[in-house]
N, C-alpha and C positions, 0 to 999 in steps of 0.2 A: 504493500500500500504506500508505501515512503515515495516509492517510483510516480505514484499516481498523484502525490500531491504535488512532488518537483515539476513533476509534467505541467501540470495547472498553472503551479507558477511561472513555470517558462516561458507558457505560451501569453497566460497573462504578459510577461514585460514585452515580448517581441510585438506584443498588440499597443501599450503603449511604450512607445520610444520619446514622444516628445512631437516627432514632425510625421505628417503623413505617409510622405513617402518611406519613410523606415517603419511607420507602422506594415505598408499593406505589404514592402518587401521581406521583412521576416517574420509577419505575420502571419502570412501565405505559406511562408517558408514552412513555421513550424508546425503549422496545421499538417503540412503535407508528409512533414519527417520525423515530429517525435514521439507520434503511438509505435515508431522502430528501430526507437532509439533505444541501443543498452545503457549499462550505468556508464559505460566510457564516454558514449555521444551525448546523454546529458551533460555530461562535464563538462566535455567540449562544446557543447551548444550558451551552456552560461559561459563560458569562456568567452565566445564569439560575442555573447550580449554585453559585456564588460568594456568590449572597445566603442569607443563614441560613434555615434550614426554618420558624422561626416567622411570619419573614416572608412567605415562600412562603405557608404552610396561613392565613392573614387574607387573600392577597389569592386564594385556592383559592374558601377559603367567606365571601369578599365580606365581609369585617370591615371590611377596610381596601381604600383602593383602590388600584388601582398608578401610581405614579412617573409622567411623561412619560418621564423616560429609561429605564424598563423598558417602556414602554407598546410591544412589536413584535409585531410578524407571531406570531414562537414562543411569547412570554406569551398574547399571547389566542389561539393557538390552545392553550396549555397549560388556559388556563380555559374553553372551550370541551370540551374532552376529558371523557369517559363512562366510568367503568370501569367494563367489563362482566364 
């Protein structure tokens, strides 16, 4: 159950970020990826919520590129991702 309340929370923050456009990009995000997330990719997912949105939305739309130590599995598949 611990999994199930992280989850909520998560998806909660990626819902509010502060600016719209970070809401609906890893809002979407997380709706779509963390009922398959194990305990690793929750980590990694608050991880990911921890860096500021601006940073986020440059490395979204390829402005800036990402870190080696943000470079994982969940960042590109977050840049990867299509919202439909």
């Amino acid at each position: 159950m611990a999994d199930e309340a992280q989850r909520k929370r998560l998806r909660y923050r990626a819902w509010h970020r502060g600016t719209k456009e970070s809401d609906i990009i890893l809002g979407t995000f997380a709706d779509a990826v963390l009922p398959t997330l194990d305990a690793d990719g929750l980590a990694a997912f608050e991880t990911l919520l921890d860096v500021p949105d601006p940073v986020i939305y440059e490395w979204v739309t390829r402005r800036a590129p990402v870190p080696d130590e943000m470079d994982t599995p969940l960042v590109r598949d977050l840049l990867a991702f299509k919202i439909s």
